[in-house]
C-alpha positions as CSV (number, residue, x, y, z in Angstrom):
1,X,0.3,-13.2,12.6
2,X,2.5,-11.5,9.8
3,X,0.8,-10.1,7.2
4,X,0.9,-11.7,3.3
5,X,2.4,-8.7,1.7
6,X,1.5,-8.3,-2.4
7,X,5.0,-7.2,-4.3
8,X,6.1,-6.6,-7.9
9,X,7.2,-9.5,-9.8
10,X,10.1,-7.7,-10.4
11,X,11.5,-7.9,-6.9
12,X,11.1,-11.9,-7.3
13,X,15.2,-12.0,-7.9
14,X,18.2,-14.0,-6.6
15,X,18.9,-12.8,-2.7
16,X,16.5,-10.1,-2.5
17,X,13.1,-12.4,-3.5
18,X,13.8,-15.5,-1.2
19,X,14.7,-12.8,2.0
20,X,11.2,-11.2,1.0
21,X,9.5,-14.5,0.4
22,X,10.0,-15.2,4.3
23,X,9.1,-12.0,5.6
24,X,5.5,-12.8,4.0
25,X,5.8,-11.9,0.4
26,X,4.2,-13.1,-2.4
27,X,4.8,-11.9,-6.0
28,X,2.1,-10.9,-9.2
29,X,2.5,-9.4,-12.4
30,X,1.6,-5.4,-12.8
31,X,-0.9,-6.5,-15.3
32,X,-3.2,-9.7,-15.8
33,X,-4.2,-8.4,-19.2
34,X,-4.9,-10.9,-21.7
35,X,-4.0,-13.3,-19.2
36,X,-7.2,-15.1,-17.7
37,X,-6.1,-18.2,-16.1
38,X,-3.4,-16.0,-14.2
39,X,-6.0,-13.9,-13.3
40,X,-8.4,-16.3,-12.0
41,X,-5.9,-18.0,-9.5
42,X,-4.1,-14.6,-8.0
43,X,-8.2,-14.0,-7.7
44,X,-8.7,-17.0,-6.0
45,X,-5.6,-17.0,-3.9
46,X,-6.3,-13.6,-2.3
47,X,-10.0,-14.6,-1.7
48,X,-8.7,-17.8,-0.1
49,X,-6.2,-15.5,2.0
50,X,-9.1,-13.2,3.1
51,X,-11.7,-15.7,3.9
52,X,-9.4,-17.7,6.2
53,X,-8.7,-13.8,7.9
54,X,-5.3,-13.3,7.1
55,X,-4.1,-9.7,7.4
56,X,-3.5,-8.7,3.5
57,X,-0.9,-5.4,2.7
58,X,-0.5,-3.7,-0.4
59,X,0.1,-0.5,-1.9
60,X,-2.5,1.0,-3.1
61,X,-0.4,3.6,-5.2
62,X,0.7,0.8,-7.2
63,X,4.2,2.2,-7.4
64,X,6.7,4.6,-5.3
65,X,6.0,8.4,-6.0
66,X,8.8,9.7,-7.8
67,X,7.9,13.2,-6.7
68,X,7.1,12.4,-3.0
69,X,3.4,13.2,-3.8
70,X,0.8,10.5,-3.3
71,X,0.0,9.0,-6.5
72,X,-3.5,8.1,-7.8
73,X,-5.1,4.9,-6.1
74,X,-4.3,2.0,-8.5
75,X,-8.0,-0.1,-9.0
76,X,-6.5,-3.7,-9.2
77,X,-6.1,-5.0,-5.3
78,X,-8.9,-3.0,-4.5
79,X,-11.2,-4.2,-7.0
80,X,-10.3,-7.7,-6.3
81,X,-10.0,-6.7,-2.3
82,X,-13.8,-5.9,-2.8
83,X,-14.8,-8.9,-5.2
84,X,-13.2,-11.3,-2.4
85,X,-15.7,-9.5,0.1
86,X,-18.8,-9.8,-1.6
87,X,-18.1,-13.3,-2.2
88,X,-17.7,-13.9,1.7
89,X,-20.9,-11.8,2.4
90,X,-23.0,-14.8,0.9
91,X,-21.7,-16.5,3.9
92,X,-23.9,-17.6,7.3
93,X,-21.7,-15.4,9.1
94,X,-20.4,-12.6,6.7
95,X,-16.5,-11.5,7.8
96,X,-15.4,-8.1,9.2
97,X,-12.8,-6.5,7.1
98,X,-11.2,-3.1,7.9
99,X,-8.5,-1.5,5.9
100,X,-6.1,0.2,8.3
101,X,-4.4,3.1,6.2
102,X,-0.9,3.5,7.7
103,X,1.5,6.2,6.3
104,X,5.0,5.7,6.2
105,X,7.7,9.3,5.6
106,X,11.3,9.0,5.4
107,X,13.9,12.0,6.1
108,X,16.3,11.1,3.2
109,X,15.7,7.9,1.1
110,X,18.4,5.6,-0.3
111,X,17.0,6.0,-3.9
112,X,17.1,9.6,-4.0
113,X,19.5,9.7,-7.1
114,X,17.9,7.3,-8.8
115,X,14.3,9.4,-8.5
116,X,16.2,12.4,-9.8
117,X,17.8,10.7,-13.2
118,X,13.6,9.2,-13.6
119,X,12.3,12.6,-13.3
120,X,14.7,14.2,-15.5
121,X,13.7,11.3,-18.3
122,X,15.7,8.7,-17.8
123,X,15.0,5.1,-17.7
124,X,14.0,3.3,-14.5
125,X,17.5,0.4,-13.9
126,X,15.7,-3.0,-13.6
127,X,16.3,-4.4,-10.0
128,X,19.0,-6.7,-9.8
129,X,21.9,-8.3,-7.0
130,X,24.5,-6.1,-8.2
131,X,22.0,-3.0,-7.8
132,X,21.2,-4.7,-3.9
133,X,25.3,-4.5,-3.5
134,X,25.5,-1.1,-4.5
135,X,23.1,0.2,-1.7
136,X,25.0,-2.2,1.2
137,X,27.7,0.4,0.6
138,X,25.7,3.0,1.0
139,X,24.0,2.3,4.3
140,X,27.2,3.8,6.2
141,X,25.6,7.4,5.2
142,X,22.8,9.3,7.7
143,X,19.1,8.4,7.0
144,X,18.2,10.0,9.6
145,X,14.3,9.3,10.7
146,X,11.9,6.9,9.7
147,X,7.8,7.7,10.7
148,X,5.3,5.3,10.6
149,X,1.6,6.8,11.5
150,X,-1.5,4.4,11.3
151,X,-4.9,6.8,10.1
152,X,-8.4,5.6,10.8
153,X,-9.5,2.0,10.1
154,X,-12.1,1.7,7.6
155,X,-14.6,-1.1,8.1
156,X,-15.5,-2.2,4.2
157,X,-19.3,-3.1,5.0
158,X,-20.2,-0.1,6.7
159,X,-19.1,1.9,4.1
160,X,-20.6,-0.2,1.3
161,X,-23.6,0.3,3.0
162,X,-23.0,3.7,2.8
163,X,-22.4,3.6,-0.8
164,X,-24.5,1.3,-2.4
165,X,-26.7,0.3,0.1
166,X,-27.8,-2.7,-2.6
167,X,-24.3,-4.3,-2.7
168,X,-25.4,-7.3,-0.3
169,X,-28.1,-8.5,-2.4
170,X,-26.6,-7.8,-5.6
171,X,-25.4,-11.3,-7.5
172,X,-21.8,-12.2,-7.1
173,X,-20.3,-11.6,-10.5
174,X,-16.8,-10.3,-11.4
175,X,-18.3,-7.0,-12.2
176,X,-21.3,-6.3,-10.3
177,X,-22.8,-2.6,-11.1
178,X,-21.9,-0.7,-7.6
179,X,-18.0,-1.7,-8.4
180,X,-17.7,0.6,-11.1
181,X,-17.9,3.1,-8.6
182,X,-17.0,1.9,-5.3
183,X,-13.2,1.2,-6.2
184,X,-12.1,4.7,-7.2
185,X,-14.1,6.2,-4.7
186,X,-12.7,4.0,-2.0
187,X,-9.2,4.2,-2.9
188,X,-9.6,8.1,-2.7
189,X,-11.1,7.7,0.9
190,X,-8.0,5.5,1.7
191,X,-5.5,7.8,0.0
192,X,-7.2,10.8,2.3
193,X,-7.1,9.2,5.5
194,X,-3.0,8.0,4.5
195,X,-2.4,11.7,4.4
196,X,-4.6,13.0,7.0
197,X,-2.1,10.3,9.4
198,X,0.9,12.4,7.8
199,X,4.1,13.3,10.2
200,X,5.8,16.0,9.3
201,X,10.0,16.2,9.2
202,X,12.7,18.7,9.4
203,X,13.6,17.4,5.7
204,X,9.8,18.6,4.5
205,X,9.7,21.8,6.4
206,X,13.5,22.9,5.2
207,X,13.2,22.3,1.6
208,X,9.4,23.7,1.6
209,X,11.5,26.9,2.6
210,X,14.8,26.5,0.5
211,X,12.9,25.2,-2.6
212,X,10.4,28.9,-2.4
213,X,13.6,30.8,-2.4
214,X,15.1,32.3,-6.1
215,X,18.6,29.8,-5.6
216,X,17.5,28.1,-2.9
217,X,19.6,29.5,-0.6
218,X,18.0,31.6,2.7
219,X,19.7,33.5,5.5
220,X,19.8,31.3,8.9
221,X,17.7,33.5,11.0
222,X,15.1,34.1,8.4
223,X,15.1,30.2,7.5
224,X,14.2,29.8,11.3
225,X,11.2,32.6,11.1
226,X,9.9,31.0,8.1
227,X,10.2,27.3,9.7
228,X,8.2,29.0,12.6
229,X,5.4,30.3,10.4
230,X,5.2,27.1,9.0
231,X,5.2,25.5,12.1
232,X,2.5,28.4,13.3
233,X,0.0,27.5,10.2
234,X,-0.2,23.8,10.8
235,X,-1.1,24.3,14.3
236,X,-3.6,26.9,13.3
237,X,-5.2,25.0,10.5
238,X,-3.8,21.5,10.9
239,X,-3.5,19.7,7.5
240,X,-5.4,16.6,9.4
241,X,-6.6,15.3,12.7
242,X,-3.2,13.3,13.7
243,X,-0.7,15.5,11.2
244,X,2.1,16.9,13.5
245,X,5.4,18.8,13.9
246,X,8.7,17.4,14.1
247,X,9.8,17.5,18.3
248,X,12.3,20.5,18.7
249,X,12.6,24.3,17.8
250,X,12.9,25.7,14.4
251,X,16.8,25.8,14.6
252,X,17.1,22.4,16.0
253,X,15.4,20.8,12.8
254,X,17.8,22.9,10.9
255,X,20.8,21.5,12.3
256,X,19.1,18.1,11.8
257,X,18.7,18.5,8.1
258,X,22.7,20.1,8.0
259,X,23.6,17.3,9.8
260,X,22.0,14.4,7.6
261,X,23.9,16.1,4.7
262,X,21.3,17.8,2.9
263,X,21.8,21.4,2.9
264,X,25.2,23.2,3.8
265,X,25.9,26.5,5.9
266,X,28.0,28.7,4.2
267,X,29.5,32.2,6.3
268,X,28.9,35.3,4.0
269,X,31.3,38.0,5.9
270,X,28.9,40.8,3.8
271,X,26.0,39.5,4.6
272,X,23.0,41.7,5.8
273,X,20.7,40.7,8.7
């Protein structure tokens, strides 16, 4: 069964929203404030989703990371993702849910440019056909690699339990006292386990190297020493349990990243080795 997959209202536009709609999208606002009636039915729609066990995805960021670090854990899906929950643990035969964290890294990503020009203070461009037409053309360049790694499930009423061991027989209310707590504390869990499932690529590894450099510019064979230190470190203290190295040598991910267009080898005749 496909998943019902939450997006931004603001994707819910001519070409792009119908194609999403049928790959198992549906579309809410990025705020419900001062908007109760809206509020109550999204609620009610997603508990009607999850008692009836359909598998749910959302972000929980929110957002994309401009930066390519994980942002903070927004509370809305959760908190409403655990409201649902209590609701069905009323029930003769309470439901199993388990969120599955899955981390997903990309070599070069079409919106790189556009990430720049945000960080830099620009405006973000509102989505739109024209903007969809734009990156058709440029699907002809290299991506190279896409990863997707899936971390440890987390089963919500064991770790309630954990938490607030009186969540069960607390009244079901919008805002019972343990949520206050429980949805920060579990999107942080989530957002650990999402990076403890993290694949690293050559892309990472080079520009970790380049970008530590005074112009960002490194001799070959010392870029390949440093990219095997690197790659020495994560197998000595491994950033998490399923965290690994890109398959290849140190000067194969090199040529990987020269090939996808991202750095450039240049021959210095005076160079010293």
């Amino acid at each position: 069964m496909p998943p019902h997959v939450a997006a931004g209202r603001n994707l819910d536009i001519p070409l792009i929203g119908p194609l999403l709609r049928r790959g198992g999208a549906f579309f809410m606002r990025r705020s419900f404030r001062d908007k109760p009636l809206y509020a109550a039915v999204f609620n009610e729609y997603l508990h009607r989703l999850l008692a009836r066990g359909h598998p749910l995805e959302y972000f929980i960021e929110g957002g994309r990371s401009r930066s390519g670090r994980m942002l903070t854990p927004r509370p809305g899906m959760l908190a409403m993702t655990l409201r649902s929950f209590h609701r069905s643990a009323a029930a003769t035969t309470p439901p199993k849910l388990a969120f599955i964290p899955v981390y997903i890294g990309y070599e070069r990503i079409i919106e790189s440019a556009s990430y720049e020009r945000e960080l830099r203070g620009a405006k973000k461009r509102k989505e739109s056909p024209l903007a969809l037409l734009r990156v058709v053309g440029q699907l002809r360049q290299p991506f190279g690699q896409v990863t997707v790694s899936v971390g440890d499930p987390l089963l919500l009423g064991d770790y309630l339990d954990s938490l607030a061991p009186q969540w069960r027989n607390a009244p079901v209310e919008p805002k019972p006292d343990w949520l206050g707590e429980a949805v920060p504390r579990l999107g942080s869990e989530l957002a650990r386990r999402i990076n403890a499932a993290a694949a690293l690529n050559p892309v990472n590894l080079v520009a970790l190297v380049l970008l530590a450099t005074p112009h960002n510019a490194l001799e070959a064979s010392l870029m390949t020493r440093q990219l095997a230190l690197l790659a020495g470190l994560q197998e000595r203290c491994p950033g998490g349990p399923d965290v690994r190295l890109p398959k290849g040598e140190p000067s194969d991910w090199i040529e990987q990243v020269i090939a996808l267009g991202m750095i450039e080898r240049r021959s210095i005749p005076w160079a010293i080795s």
